[in-house]
C-alpha positions in Angstrom: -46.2 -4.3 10.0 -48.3 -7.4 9.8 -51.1 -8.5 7.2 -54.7 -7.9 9.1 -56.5 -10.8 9.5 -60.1 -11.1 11.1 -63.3 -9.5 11.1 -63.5 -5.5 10.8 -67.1 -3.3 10.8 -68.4 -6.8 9.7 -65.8 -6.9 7.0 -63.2 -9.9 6.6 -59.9 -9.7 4.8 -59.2 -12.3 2.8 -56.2 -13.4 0.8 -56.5 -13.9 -3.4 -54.5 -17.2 -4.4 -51.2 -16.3 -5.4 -47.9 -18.1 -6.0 -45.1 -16.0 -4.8 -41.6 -16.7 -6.0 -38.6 -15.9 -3.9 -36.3 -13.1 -5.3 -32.8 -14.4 -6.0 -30.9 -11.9 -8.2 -28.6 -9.2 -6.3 -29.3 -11.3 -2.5 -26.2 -12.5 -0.2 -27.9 -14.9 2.1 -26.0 -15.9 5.1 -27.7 -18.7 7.2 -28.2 -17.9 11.0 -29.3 -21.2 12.5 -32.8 -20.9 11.3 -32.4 -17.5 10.6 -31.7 -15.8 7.6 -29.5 -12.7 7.2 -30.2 -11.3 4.0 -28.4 -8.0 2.0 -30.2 -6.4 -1.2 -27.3 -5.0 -3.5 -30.2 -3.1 -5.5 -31.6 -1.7 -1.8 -28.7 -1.4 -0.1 -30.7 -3.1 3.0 -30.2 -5.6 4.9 -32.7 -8.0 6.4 -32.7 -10.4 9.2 -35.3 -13.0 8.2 -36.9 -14.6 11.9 -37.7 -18.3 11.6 -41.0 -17.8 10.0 -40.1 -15.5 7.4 -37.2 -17.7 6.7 -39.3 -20.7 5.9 -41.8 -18.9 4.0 -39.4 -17.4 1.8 -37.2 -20.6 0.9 -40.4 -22.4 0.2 -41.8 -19.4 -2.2 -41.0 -21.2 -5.3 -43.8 -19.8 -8.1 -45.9 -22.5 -8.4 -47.5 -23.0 -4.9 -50.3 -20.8 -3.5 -50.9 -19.3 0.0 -53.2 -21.9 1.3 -51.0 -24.2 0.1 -47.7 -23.3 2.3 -49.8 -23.0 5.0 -50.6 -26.6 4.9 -46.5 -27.8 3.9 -45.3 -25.2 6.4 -47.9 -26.1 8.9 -47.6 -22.7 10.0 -51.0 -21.1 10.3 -52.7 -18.8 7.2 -52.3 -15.4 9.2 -48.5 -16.5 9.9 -48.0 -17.2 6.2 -50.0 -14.3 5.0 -48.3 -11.9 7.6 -44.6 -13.6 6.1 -45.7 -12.7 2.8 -46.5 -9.8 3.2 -43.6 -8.2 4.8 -41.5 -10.3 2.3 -43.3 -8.1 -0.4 -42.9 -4.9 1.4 -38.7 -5.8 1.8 -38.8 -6.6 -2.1 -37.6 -10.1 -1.4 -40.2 -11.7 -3.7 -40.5 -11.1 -7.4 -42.4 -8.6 -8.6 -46.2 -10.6 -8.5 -47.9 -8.4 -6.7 -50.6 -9.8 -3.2 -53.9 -9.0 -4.0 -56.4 -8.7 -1.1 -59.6 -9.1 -1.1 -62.1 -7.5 1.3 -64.8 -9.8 1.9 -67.7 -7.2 2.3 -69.7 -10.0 4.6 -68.8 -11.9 7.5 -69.5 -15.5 5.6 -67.2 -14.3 2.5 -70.1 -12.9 -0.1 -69.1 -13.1 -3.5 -69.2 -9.3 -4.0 -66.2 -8.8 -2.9 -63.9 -6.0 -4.0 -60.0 -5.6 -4.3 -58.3 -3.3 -2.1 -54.4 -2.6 -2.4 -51.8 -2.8 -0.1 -51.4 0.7 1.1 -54.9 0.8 1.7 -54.6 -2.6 3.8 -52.1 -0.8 6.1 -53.6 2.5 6.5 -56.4 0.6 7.6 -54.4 -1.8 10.0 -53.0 1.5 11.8 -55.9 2.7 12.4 -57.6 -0.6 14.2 -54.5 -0.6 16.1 -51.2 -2.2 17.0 -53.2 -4.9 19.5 -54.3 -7.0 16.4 -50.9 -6.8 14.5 -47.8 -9.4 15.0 -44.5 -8.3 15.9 -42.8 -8.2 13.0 -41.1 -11.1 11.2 -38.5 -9.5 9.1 -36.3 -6.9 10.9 -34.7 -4.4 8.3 -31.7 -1.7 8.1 -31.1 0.9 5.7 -27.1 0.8 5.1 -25.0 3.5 3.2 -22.6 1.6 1.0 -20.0 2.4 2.4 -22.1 0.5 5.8 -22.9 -2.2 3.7 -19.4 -2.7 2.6 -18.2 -3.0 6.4 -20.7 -5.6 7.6 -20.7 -8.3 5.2 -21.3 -11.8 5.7 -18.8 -14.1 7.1 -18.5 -16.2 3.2 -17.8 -12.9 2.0 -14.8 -12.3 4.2 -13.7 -16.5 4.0 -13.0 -16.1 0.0 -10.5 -13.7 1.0 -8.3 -16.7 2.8 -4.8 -16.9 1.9 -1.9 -18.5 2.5 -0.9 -15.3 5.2 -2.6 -12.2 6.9 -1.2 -9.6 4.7 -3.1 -6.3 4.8 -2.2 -6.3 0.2 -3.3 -9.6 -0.7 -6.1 -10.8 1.9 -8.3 -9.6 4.4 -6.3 -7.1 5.7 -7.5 -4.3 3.5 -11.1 -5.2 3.0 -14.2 -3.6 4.9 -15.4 -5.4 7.5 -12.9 -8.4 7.7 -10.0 -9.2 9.5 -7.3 -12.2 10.3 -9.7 -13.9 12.5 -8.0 -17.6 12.7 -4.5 -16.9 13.1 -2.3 -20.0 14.3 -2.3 -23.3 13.3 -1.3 -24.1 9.2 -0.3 -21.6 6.5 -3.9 -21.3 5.2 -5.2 -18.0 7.9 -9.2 -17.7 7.8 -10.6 -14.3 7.1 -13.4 -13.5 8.7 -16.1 -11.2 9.1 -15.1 -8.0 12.0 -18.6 -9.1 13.7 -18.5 -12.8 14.0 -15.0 -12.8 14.7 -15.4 -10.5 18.1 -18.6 -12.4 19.1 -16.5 -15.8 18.7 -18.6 -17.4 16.0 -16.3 -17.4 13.2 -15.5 -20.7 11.7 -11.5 -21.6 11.2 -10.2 -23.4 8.3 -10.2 -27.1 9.1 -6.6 -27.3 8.3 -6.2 -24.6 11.5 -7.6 -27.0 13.2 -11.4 -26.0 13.1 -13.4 -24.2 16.0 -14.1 -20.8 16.0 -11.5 -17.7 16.0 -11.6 -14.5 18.6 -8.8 -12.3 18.1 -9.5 -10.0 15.2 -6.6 -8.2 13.4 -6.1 -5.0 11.7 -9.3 -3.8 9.4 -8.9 -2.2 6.1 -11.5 0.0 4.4 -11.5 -2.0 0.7 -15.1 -3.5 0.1 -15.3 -7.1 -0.6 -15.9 -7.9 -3.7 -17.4 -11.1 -5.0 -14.4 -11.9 -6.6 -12.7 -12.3 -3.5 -8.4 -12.9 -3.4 -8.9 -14.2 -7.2 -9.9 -10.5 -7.4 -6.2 -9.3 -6.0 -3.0 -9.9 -8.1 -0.2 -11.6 -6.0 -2.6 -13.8 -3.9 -1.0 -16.9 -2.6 -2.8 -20.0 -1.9 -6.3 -18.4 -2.9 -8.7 -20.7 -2.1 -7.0 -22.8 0.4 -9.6 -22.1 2.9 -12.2 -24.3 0.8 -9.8 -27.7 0.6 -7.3 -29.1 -1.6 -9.7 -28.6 -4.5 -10.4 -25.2 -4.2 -8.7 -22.4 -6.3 -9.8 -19.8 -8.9 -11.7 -20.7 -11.9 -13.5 -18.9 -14.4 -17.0 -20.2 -13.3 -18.7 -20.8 -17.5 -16.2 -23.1 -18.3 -14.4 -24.1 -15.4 -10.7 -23.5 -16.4 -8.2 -22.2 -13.3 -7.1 -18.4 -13.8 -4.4 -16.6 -12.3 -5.8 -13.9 -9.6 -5.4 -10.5 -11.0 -7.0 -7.0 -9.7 -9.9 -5.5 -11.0 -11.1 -9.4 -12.9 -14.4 -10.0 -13.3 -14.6 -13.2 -14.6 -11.8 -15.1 -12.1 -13.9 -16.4 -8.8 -13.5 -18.6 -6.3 -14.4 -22.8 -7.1 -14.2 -25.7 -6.3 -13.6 -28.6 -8.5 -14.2 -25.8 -11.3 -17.9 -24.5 -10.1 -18.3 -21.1 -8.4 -18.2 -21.4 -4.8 -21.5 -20.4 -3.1 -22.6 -18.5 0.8 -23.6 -22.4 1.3 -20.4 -23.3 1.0 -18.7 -24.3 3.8 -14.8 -23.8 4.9 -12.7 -27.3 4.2 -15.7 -28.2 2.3 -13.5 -29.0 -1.3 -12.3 -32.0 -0.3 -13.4 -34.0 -3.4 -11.9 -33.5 -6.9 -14.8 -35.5 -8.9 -17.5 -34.3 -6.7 -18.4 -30.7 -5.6 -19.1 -31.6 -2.0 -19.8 -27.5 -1.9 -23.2 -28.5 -4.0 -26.4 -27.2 -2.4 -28.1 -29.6 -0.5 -30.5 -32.0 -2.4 -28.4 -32.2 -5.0 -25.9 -34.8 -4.3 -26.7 -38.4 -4.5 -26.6 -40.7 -1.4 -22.7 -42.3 -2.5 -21.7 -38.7 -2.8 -23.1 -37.9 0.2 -21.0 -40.4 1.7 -18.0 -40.2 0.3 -18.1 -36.2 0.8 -18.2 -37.3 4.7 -15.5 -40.0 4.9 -13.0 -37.3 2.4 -10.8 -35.2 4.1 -8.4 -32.3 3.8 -5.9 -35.0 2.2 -7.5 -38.2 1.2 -10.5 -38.0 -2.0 -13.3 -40.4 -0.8 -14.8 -40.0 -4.1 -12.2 -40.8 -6.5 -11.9 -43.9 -8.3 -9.9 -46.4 -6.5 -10.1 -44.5 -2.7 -8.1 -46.0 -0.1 -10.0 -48.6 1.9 -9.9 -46.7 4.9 -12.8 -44.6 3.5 -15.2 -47.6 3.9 -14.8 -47.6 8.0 -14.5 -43.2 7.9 -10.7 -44.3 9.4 -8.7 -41.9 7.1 -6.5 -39.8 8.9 
């Protein structure tokens, strides 16, 4: 349901100056093209953020105001406010609070008076559904056990390993299956969904593209720990690059995978691996080419770019063939 804008009975709703902040704690966020496909662990729900929503949301960062993304996002106020609020109603921003303010005149008298959310709604209903936006944020209400079989496809991709087998990989987890499953000794995991609809990427040393043919499907929920979480993995990390492995993500040391860890994750270079991260992406030992973007320098950058699955750009003394991108 949207945020009413306009003139009502010669009252306007107005927006209070707020700086919303994006939630961040308990959120797997799985890019979609401009889309965002969002799970809450506290809510068990799962959100699929539409382009507006999405853009609103990444740029809710505390310290700027309503008016203010509307002029950055050059997205018109109503398509901001409506954003926000359904962003508030999905709990996906911290717990601020959107204040509205009904205007009480038609040219915004200061004796105005606040009026709360529910009441905002109730009162949207009853003008109507021709004055309220199709929603931006479409929402589903999973069971765990739901939740568990539909992650994300990063969620299934930290469960690549040197094989398919059904005890040490994919093959007993919720949701994921052997998507990728010819070409090198590093298999891709995947996520059940993407994998059937063809969008799944393959590990770059499979040769890249997108797998199709979905194995067998256990019933094991992923678990952020992914094969560093299973004792007997081989190869964990492989899927991520030379450089990725198991680490123990506050001080960087490799660990052994072992069931039931919680402090053994998937890195690379020693730094916990992220849903940005992409497959083949480790292909630097002294630079983290899996670092968000905007946080890696121009040279890095680059020399991310010209690395590959066998030759480090970045390190000191790289072969020349990384100045012309010629490195096999």
């Amino acid at each position: 349901m949207g945020l009413l804008h306009g003139k009502r009975n010669g009252d306007q709703a107005a927006l209070r100056a707020s700086k919303p902040r994006a939630r961040t704690d308990d959120l797997v966020v799985e890019e979609l093209d401009d889309e965002l496909l969002v799970y809450d662990g506290k809510t068990k729900r799962a959100h699929c953020l539409g382009v507006t929503a999405a853009r609103v949301w990444r740029a809710c960062d505390g310290e700027t105001d309503v008016e203010a993304l509307s002029v950055s996002l050059e997205l018109s106020p109503d398509a901001v406010s409506q954003a926000i609020e359904e962003l508030e109603r999905t709990e996906l921003l911290e717990n601020q609070g959107l204040q509205v303010l009904n205007g009480g005149s038609p040219n915004g008298s200061s004796n105005a008076h606040g009026i709360t959310r529910r009441d905002l709604t109730r009162r949207s209903a009853q003008v109507g559904s021709a004055v309220i936006a199709a929603p931006l944020i479409l929402s589903i209400t999973a069971p765990t056990a739901a939740a568990a079989a539909t992650p994300i496809p990063f969620q299934c991709e930290i469960y690549t390993v040197q094989s398919c087998g059904t005890s040490e990989a994919c093959g007993h987890i919720a949701g994921c299956c052997c998507c990728c499953q010819g070409g090198g000794s590093c298999k891709t995991c995947g996520a059940t969904a993407f994998c059937n609809l063809g969008t799944q990427p393959c590990n770059p040393t499979q040769g890249g593209g997108f797998g199709s043919h979905c194995s067998t499907v256990g019933s094991t929920p992923a678990n952020p720990s992914g094969c560093c979480g299973v004792t007997g993995a081989k190869q964990c990390g492989c899927g991520f690059g030379p450089y990725g492995n198991c680490c123990t993500p506050t001080n960087g040391q490799a660990c052994t995978p072992t069931t039931g860890t919680t402090t053994c994750f998937p890195c690379c270079a020693g730094q916990q691996l992220t849903s940005a991260a992409a497959l083949g992406c480790c292909v630097s030992a002294s630079v983290n080419c899996c670092a968000p973007p905007g946080t890696l320098t121009m040279a890095q950058q680059t020399c991310c770019a010209a690395s590959t699955q066998t030759t480090d750009c970045c390190a000191p003394g790289a072969p020349a063939c990384c100045a012309t991108n010629s490195c096999p």
